[in-house]
mmCIF file as gemmi writes it, N, C-alpha and C atoms, coordinates in Angstrom:
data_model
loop_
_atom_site.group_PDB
_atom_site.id
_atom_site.type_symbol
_atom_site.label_atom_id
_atom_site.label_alt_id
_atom_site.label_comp_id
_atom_site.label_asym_id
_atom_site.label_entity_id
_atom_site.label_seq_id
_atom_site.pdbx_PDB_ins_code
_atom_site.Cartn_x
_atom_site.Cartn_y
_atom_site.Cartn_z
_atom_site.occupancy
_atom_site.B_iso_or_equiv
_atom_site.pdbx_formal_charge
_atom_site.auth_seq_id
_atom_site.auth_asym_id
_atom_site.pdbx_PDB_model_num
ATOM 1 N N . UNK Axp A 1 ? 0.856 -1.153 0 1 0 ? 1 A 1
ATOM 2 C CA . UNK Axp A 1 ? 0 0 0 1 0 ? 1 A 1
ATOM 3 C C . UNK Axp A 1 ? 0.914 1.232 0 1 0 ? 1 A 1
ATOM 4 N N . UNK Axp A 2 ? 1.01 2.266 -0.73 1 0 ? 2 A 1
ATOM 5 C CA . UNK Axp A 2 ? 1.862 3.155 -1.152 1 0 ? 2 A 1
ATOM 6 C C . UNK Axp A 2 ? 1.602 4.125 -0.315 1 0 ? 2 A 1
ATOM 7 N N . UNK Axp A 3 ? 0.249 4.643 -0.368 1 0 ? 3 A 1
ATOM 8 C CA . UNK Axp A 3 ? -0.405 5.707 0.558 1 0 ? 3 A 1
ATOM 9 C C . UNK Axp A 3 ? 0.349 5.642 1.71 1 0 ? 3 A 1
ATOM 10 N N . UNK Axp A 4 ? 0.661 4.724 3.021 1 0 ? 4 A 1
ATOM 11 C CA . UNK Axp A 4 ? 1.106 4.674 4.414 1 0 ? 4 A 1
ATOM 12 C C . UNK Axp A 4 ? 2.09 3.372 4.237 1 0 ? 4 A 1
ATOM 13 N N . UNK Axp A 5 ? 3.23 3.778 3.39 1 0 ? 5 A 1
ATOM 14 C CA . UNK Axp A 5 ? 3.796 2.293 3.613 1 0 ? 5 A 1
ATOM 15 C C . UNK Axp A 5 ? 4.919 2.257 4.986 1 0 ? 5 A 1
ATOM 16 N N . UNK Axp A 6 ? 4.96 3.115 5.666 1 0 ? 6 A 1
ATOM 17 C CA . UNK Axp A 6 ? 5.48 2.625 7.289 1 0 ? 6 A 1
ATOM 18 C C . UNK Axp A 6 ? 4.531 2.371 8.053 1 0 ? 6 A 1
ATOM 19 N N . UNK Axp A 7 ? 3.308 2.485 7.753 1 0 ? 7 A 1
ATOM 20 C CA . UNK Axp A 7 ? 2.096 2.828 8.67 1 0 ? 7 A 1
ATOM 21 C C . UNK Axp A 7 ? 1.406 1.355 8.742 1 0 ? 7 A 1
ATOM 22 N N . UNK Axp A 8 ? 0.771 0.727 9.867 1 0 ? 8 A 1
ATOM 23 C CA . UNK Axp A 8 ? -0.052 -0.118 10.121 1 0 ? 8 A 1
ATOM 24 C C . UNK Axp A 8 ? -1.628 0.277 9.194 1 0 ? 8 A 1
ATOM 25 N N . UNK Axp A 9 ? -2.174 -0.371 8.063 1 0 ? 9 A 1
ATOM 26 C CA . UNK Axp A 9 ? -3.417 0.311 7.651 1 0 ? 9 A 1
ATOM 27 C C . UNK Axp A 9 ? -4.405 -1.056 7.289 1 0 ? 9 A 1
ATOM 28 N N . UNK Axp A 10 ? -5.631 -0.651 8.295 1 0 ? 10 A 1
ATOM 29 C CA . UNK Axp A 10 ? -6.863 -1.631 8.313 1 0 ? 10 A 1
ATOM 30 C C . UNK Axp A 10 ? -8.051 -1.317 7.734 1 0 ? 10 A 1
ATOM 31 N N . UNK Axp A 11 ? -8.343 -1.481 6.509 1 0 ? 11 A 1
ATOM 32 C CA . UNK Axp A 11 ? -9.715 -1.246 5.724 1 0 ? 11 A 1
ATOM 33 C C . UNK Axp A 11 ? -10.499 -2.16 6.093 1 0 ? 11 A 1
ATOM 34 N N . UNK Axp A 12 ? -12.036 -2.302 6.17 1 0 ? 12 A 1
ATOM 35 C CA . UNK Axp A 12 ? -12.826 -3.593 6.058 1 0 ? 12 A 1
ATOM 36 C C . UNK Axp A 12 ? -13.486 -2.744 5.395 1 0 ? 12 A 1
ATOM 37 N N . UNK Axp A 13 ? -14.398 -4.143 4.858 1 0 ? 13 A 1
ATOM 38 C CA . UNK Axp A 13 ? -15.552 -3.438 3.532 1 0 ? 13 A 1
ATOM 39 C C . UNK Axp A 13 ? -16.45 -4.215 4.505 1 0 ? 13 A 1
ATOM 40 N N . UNK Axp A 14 ? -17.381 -4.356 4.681 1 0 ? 14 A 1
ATOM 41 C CA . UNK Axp A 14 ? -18.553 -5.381 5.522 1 0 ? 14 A 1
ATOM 42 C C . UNK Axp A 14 ? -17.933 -6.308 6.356 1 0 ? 14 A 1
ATOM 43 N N . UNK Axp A 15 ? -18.323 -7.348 5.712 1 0 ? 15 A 1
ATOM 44 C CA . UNK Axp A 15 ? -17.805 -8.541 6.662 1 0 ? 15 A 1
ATOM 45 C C . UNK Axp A 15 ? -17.344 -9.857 5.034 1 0 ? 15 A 1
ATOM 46 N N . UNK Axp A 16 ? -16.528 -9.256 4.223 1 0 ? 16 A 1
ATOM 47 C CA . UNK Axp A 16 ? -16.511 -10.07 3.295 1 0 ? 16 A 1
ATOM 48 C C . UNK Axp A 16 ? -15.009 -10.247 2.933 1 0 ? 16 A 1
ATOM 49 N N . UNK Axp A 17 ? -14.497 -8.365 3.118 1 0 ? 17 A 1
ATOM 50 C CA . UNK Axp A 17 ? -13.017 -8.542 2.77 1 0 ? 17 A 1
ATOM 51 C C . UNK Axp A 17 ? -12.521 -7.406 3.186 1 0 ? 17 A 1
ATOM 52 N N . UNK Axp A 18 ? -11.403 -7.422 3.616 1 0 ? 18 A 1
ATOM 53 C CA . UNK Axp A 18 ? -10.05 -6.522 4.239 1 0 ? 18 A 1
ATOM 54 C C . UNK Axp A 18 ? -9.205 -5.913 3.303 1 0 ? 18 A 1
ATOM 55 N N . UNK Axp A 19 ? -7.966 -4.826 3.171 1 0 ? 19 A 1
ATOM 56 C CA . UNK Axp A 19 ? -7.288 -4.468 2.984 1 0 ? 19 A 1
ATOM 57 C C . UNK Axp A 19 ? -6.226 -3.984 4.228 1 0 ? 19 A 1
ATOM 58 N N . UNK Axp A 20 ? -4.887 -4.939 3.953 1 0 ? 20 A 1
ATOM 59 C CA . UNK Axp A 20 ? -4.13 -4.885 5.17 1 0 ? 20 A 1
ATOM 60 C C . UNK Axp A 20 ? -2.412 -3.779 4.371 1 0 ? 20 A 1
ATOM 61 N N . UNK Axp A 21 ? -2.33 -3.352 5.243 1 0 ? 21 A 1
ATOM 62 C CA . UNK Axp A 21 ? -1.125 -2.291 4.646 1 0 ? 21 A 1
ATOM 63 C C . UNK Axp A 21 ? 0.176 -3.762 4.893 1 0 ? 21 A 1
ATOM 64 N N . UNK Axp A 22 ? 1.595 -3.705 4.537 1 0 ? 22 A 1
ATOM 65 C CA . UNK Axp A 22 ? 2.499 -4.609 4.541 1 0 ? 22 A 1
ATOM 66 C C . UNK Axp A 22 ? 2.528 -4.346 6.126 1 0 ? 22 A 1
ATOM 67 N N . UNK Axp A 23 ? 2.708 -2.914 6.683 1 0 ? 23 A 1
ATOM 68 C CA . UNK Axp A 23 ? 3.473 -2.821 8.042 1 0 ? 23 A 1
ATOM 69 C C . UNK Axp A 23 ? 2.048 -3.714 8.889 1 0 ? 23 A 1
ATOM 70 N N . UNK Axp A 24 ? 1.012 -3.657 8.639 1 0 ? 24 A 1
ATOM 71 C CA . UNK Axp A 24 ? -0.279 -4.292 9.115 1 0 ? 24 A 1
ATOM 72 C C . UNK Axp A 24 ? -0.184 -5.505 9.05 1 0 ? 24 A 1
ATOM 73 N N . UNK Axp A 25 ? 0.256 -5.735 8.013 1 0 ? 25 A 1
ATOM 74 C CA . UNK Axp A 25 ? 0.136 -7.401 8.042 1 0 ? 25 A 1
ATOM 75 C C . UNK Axp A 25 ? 1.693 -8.14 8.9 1 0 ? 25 A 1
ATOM 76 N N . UNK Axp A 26 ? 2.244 -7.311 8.978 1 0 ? 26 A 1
ATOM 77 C CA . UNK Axp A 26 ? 3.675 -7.624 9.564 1 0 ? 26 A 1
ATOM 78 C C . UNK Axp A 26 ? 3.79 -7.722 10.974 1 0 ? 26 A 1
ATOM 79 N N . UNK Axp A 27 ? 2.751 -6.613 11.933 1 0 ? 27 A 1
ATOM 80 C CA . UNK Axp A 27 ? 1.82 -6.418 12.858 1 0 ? 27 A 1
ATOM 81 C C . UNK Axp A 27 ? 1.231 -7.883 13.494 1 0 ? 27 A 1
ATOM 82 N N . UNK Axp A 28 ? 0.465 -8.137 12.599 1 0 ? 28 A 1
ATOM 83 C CA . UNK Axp A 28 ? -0.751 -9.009 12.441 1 0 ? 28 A 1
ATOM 84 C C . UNK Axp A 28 ? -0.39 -10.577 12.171 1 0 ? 28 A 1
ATOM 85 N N . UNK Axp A 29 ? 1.133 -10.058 12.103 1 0 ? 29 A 1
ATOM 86 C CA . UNK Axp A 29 ? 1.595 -11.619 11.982 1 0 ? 29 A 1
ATOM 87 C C . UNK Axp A 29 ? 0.78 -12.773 10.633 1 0 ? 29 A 1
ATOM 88 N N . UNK Axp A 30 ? 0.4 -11.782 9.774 1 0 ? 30 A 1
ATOM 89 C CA . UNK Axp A 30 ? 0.105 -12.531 8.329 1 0 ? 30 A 1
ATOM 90 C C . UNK Axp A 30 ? 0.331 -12.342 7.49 1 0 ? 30 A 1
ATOM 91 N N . UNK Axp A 31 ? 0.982 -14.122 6.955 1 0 ? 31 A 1
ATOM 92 C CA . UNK Axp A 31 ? 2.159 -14.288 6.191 1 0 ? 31 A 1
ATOM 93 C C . UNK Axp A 31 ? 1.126 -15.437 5.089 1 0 ? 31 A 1
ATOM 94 N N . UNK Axp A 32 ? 0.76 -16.021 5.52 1 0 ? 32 A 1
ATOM 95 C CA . UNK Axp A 32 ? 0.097 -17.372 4.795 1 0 ? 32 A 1
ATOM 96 C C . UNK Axp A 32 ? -1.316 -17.277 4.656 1 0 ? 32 A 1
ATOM 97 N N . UNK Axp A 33 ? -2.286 -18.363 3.963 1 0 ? 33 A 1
ATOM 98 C CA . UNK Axp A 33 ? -3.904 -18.443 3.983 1 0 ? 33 A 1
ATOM 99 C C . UNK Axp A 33 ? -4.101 -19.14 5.241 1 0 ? 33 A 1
ATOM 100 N N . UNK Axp A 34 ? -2.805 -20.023 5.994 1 0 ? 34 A 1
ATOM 101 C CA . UNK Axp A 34 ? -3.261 -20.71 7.341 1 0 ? 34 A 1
ATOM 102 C C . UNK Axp A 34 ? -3.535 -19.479 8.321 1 0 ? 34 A 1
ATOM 103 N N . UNK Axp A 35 ? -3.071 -18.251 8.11 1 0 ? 35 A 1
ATOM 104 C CA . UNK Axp A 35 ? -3.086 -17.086 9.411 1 0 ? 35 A 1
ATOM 105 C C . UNK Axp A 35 ? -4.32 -16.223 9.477 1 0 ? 35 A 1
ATOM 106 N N . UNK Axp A 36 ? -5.178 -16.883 8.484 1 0 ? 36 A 1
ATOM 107 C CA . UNK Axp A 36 ? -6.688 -16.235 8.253 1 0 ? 36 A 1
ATOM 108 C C . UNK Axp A 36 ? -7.499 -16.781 8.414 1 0 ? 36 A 1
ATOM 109 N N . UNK Axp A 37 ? -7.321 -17.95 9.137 1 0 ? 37 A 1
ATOM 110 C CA . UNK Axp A 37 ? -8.337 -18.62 9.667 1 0 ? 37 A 1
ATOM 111 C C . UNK Axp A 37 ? -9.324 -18.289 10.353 1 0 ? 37 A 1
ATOM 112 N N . UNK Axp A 38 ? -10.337 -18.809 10.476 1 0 ? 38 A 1
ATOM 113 C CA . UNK Axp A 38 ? -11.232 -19.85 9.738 1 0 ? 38 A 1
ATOM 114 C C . UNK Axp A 38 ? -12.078 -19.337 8.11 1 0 ? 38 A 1
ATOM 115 N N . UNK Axp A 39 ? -11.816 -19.731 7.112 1 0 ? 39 A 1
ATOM 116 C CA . UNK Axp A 39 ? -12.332 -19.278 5.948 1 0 ? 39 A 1
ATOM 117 C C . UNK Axp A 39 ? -11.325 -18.626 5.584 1 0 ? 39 A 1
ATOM 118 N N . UNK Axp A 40 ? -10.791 -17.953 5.515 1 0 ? 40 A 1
ATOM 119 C CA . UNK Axp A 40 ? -10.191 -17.083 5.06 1 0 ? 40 A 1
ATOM 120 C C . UNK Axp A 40 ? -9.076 -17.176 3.614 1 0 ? 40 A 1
ATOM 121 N N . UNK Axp A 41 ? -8.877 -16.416 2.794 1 0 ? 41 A 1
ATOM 122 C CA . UNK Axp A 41 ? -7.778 -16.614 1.931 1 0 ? 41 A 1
ATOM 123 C C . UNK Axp A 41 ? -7.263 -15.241 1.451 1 0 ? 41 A 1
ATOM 124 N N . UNK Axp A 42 ? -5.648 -15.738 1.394 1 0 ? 42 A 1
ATOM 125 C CA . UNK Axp A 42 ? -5.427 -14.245 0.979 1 0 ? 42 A 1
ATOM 126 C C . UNK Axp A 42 ? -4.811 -14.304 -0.472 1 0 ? 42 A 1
ATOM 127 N N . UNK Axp A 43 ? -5.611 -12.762 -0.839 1 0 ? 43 A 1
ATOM 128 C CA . UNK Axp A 43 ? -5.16 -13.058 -2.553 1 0 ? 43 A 1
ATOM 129 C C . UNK Axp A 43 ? -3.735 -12.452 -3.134 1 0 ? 43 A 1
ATOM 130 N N . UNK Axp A 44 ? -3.198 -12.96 -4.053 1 0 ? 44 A 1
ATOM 131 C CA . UNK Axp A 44 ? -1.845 -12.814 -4.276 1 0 ? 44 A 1
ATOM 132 C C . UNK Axp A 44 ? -1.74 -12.233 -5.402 1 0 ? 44 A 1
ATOM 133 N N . UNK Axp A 45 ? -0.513 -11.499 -5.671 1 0 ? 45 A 1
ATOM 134 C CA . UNK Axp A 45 ? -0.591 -10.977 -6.961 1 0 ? 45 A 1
ATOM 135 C C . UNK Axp A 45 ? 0.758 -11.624 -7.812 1 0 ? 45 A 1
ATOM 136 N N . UNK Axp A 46 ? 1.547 -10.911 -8.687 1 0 ? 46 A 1
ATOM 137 C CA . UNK Axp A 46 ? 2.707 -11.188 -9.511 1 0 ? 46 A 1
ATOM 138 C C . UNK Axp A 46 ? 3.443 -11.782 -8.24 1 0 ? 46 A 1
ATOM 139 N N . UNK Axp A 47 ? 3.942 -13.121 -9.056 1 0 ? 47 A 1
ATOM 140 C CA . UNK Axp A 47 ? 5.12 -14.224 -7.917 1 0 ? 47 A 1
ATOM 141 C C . UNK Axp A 47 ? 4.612 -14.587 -7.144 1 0 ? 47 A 1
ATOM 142 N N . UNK Axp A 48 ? 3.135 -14.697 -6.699 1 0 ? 48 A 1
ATOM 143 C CA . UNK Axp A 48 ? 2.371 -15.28 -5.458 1 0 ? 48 A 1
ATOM 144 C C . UNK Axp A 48 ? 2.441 -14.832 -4.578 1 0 ? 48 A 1
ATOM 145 N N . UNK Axp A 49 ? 2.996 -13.147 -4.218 1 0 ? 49 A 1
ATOM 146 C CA . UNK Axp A 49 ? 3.035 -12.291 -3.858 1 0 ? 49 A 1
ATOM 147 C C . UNK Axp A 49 ? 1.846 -11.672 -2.828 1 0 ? 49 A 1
ATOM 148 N N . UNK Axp A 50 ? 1.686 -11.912 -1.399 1 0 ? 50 A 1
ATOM 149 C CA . UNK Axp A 50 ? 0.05 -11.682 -1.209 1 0 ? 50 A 1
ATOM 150 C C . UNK Axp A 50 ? 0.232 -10.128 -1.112 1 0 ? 50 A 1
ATOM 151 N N . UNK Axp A 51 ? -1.559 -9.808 -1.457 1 0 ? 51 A 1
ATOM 152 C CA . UNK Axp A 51 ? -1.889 -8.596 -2.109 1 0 ? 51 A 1
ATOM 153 C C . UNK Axp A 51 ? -1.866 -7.22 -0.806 1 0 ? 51 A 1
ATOM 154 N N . UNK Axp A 52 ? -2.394 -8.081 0.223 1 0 ? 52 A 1
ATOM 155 C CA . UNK Axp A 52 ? -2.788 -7.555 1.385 1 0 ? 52 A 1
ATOM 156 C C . UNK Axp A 52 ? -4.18 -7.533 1.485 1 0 ? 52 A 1
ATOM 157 N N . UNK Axp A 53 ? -4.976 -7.988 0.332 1 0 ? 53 A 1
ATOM 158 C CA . UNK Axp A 53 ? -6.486 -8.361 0.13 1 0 ? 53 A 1
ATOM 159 C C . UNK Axp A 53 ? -6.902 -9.473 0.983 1 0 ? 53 A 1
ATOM 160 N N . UNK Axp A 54 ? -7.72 -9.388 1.772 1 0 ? 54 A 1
ATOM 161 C CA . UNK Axp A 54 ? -8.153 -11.013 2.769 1 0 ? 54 A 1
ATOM 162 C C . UNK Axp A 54 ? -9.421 -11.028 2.436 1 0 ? 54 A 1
ATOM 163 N N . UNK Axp A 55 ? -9.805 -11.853 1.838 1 0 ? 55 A 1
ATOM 164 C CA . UNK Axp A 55 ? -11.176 -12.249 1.785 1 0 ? 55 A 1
ATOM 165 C C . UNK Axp A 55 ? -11.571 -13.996 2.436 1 0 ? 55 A 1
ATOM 166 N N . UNK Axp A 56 ? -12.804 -13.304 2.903 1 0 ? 56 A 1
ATOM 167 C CA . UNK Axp A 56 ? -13.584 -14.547 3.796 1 0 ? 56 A 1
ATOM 168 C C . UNK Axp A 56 ? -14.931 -13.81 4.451 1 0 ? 56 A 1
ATOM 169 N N . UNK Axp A 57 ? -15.253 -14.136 5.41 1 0 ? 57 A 1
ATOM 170 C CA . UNK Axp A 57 ? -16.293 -14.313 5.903 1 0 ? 57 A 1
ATOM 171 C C . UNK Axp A 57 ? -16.616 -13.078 7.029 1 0 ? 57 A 1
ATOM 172 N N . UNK Axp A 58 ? -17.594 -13.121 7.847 1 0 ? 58 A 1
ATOM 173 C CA . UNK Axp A 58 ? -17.4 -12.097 9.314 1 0 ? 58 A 1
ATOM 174 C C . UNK Axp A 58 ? -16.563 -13.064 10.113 1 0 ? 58 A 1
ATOM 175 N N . UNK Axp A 59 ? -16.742 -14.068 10.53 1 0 ? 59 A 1
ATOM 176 C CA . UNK Axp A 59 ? -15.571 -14.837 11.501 1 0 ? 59 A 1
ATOM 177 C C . UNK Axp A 59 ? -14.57 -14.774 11.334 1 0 ? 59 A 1
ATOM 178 N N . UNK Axp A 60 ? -13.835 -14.79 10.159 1 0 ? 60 A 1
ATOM 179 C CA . UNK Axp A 60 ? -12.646 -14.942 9.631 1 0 ? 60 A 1
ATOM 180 C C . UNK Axp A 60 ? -12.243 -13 9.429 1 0 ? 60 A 1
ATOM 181 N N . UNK Axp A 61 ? -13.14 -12.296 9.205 1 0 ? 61 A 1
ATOM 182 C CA . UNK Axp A 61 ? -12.38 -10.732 9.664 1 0 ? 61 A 1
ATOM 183 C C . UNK Axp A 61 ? -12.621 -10.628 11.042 1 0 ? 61 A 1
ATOM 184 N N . UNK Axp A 62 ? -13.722 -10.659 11.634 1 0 ? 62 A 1
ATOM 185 C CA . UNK Axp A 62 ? -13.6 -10.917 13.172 1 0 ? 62 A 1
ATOM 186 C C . UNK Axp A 62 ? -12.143 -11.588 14.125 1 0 ? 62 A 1
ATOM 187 N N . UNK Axp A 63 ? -12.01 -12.6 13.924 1 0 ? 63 A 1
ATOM 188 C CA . UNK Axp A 63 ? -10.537 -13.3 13.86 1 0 ? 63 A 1
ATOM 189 C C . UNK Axp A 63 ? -9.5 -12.131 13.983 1 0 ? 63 A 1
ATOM 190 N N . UNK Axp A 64 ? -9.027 -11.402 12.653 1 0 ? 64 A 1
ATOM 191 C CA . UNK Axp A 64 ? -8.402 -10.646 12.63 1 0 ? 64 A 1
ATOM 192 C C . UNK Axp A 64 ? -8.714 -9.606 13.178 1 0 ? 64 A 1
ATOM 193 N N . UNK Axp A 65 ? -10.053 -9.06 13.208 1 0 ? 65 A 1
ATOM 194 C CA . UNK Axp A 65 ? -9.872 -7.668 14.105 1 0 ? 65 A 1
ATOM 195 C C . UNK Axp A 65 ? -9.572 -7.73 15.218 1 0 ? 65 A 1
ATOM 196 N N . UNK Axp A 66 ? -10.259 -9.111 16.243 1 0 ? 66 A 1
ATOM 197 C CA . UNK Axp A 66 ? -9.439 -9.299 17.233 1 0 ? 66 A 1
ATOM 198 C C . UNK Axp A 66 ? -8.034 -9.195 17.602 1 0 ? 66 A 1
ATOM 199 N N . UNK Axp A 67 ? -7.064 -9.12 16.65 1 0 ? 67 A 1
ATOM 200 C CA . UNK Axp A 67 ? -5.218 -9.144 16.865 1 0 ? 67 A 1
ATOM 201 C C . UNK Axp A 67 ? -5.088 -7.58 16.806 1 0 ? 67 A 1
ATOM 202 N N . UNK Axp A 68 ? -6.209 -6.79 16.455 1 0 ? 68 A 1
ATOM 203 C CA . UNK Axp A 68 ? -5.359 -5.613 16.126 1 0 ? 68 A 1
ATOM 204 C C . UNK Axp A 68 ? -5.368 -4.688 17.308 1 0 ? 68 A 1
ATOM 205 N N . UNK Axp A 69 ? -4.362 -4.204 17.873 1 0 ? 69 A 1
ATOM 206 C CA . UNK Axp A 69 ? -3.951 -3.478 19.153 1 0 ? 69 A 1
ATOM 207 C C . UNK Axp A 69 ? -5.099 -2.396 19.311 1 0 ? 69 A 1
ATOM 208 N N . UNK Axp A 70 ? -5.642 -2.162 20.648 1 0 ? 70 A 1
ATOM 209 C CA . UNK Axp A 70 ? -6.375 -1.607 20.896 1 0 ? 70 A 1
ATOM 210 C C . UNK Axp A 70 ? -6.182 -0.508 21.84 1 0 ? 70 A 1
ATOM 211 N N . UNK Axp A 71 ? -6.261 1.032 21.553 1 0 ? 71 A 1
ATOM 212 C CA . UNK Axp A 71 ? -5.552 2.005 21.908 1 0 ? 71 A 1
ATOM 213 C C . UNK Axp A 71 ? -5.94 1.74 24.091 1 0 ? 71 A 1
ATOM 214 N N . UNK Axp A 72 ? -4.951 2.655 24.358 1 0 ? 72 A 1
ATOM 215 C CA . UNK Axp A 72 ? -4.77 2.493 25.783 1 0 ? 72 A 1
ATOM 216 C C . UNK Axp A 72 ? -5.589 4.018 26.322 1 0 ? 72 A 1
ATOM 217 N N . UNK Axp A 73 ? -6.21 3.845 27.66 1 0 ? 73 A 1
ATOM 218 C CA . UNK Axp A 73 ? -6.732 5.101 28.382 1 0 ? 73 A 1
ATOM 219 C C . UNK Axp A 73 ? -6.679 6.328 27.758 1 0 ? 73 A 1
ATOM 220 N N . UNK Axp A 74 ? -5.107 6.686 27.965 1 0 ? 74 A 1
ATOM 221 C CA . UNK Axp A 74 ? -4.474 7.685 27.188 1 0 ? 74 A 1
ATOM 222 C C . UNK Axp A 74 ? -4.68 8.293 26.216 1 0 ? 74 A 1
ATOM 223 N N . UNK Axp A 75 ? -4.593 7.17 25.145 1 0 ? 75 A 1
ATOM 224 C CA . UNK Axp A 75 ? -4.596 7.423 23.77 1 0 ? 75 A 1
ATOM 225 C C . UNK Axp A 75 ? -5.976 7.849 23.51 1 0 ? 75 A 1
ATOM 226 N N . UNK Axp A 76 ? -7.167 6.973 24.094 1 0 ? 76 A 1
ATOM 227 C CA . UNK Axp A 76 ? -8.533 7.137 23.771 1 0 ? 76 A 1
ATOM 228 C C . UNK Axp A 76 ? -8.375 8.611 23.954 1 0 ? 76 A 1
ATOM 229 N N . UNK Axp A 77 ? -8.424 9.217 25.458 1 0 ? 77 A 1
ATOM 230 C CA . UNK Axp A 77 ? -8.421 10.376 25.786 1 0 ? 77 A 1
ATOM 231 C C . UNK Axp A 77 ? -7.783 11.376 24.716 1 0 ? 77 A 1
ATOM 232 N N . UNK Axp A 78 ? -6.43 11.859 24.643 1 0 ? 78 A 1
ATOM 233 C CA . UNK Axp A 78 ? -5.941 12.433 23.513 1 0 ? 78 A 1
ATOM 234 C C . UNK Axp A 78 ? -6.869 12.603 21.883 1 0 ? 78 A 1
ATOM 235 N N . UNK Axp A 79 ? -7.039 10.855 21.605 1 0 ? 79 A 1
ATOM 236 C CA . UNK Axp A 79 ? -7.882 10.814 20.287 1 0 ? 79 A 1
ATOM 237 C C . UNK Axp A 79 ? -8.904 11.602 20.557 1 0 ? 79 A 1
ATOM 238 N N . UNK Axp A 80 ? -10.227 11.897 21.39 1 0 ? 80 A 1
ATOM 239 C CA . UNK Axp A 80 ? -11.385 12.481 21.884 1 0 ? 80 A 1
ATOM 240 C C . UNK Axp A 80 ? -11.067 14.192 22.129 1 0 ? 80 A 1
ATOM 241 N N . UNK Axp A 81 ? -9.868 14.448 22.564 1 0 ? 81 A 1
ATOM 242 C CA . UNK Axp A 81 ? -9.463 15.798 23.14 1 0 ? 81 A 1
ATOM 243 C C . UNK Axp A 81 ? -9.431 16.577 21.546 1 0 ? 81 A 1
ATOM 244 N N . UNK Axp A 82 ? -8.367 15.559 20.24 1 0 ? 82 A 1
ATOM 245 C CA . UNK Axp A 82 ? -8.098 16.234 19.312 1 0 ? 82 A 1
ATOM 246 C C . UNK Axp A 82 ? -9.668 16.297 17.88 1 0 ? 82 A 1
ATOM 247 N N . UNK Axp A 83 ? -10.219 15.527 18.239 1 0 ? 83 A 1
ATOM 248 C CA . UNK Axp A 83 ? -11.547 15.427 17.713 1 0 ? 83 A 1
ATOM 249 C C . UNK Axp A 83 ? -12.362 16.594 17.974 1 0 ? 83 A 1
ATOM 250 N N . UNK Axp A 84 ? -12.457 16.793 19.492 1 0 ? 84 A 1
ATOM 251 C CA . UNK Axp A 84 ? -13.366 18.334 19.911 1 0 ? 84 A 1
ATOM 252 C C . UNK Axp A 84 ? -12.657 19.338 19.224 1 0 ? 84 A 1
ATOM 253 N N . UNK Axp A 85 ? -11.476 19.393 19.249 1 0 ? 85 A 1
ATOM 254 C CA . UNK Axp A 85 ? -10.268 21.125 18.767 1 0 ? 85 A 1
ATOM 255 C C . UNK Axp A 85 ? -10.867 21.17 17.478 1 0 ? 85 A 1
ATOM 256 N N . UNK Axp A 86 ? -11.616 20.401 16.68 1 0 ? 86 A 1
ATOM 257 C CA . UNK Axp A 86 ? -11.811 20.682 15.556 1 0 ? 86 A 1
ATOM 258 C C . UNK Axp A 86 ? -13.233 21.555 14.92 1 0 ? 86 A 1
């Protein structure tokens, strides 16, 4: 993903399919179609190359949203403080 390529980046579209940035998936510890379990597959591009595309199911993005770090006290606070300044 070019847009944030140091950046951790989590798209979902419904509950059908993901877009994971490299630093996200590196994060997220997914490397293979076994790390998207249950359902899950990830699609690959030139050289079998995965895309950062995950498609599957709600369980199988559920799955994954579960791994993804979830901001601390702090952070909530700050995030909420810089939201009002606007």
């Amino acid at each position: 993903m070019q847009a944030a390529p140091d950046h951790p980046v989590y798209v979902q579209h419904l509950y059908d399919w993901l877009l994971l940035s490299p630093k996200a998936m590196e994060i997220l510890n997914i490397r293979e179609d076994a790390d998207v379990v249950p359902g899950g597959k990830l699609e690959r591009g030139a050289g079998q190359k995965p895309t950062g595309v995950v498609v599957g199911n709600g369980n199988t993005l559920l799955k994954i949203f579960d791994k993804v770090p979830r901001p601390n006290l702090d952070e909530q606070v700050d995030a909420r403080k810089s939201s009002s300044a606007r």
